[in-house]
C-alpha positions in Angstrom: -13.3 1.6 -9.1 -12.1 4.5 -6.1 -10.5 7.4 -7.1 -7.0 7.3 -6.1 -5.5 9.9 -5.0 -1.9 11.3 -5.8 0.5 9.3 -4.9 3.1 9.9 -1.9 7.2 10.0 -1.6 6.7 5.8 -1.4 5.2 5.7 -4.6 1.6 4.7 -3.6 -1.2 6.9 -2.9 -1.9 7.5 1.5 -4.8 5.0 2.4 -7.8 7.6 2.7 -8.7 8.4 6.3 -5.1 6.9 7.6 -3.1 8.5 9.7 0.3 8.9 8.8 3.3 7.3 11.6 6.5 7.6 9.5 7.7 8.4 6.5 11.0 9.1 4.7 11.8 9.7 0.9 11.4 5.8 0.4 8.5 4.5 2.6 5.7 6.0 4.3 3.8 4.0 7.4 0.3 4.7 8.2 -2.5 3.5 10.3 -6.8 3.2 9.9 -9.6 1.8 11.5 -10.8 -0.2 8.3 -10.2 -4.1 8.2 -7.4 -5.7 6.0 -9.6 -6.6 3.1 -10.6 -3.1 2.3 -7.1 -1.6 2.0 -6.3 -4.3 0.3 -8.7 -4.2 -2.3 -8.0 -0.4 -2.2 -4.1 -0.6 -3.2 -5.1 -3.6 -6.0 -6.8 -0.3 -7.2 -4.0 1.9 -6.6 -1.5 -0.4 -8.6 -4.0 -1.0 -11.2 -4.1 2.8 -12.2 -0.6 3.1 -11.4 0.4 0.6 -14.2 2.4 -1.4 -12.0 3.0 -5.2 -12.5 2.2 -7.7 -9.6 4.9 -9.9 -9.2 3.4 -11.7 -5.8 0.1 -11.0 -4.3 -1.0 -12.7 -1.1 -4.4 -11.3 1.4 -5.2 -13.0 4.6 -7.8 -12.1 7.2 -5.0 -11.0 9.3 -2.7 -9.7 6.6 -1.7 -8.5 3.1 1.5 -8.2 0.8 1.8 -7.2 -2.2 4.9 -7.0 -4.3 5.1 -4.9 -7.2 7.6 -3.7 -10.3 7.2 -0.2 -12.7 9.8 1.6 -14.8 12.9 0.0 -13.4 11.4 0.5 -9.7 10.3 -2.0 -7.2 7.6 -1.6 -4.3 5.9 -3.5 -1.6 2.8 -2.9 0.5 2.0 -4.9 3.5 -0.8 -4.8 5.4 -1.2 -6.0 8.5 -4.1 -6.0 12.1 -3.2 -3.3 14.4 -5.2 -2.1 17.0 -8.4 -3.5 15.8 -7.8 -1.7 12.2 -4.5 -2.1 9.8 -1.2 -0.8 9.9 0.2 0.2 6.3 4.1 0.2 5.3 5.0 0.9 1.6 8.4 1.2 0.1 10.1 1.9 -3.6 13.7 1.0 -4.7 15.5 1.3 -7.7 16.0 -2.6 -9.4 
């Protein structure tokens, strides 16, 4: 299993190598080269070692969401093509 690194003000650890497009107390945005299956498979990681519970998972070739729940907090992840790599939004909210 990857390391993973600390995590950002969205909750989830920055996709290594992305570069960052937005990001506000809540959700961050962030773009790479690498295909959807590899962050993917990264942030199954991520939430793993995070002790977050899946509540939906679903990974296309084209796309990824994942939606998640921790400690009274909610989170999503979606991955999707851009530009030949992926585009990255996560968010948190209080449930």
């Amino acid at each position: 299993m990857a390391e993973v690194p600390a995590a950002t003000t969205s909750g989830f650890a920055t996709y290594p190598g992305s570069t960052v497009v937005s990001q506000s107390p809540y959700a961050t945005t962030t773009r790479t080269a690498d295909q959807v299956g590899a962050v993917s498979a990264y942030y199954d990681n991520a939430i793993a070692a995070g002790g977050w519970t899946v509540v939906s998972r679903v990974v296309t070739e084209a796309s990824g969401s994942h939606s998640v729940v921790k400690d009274g907090m909610g989170a999503s992840i979606s991955i999707y093509y851009a530009d030949g790599g992926s585009g990255i939004s996560t968010s948190t909210w209080p449930r």
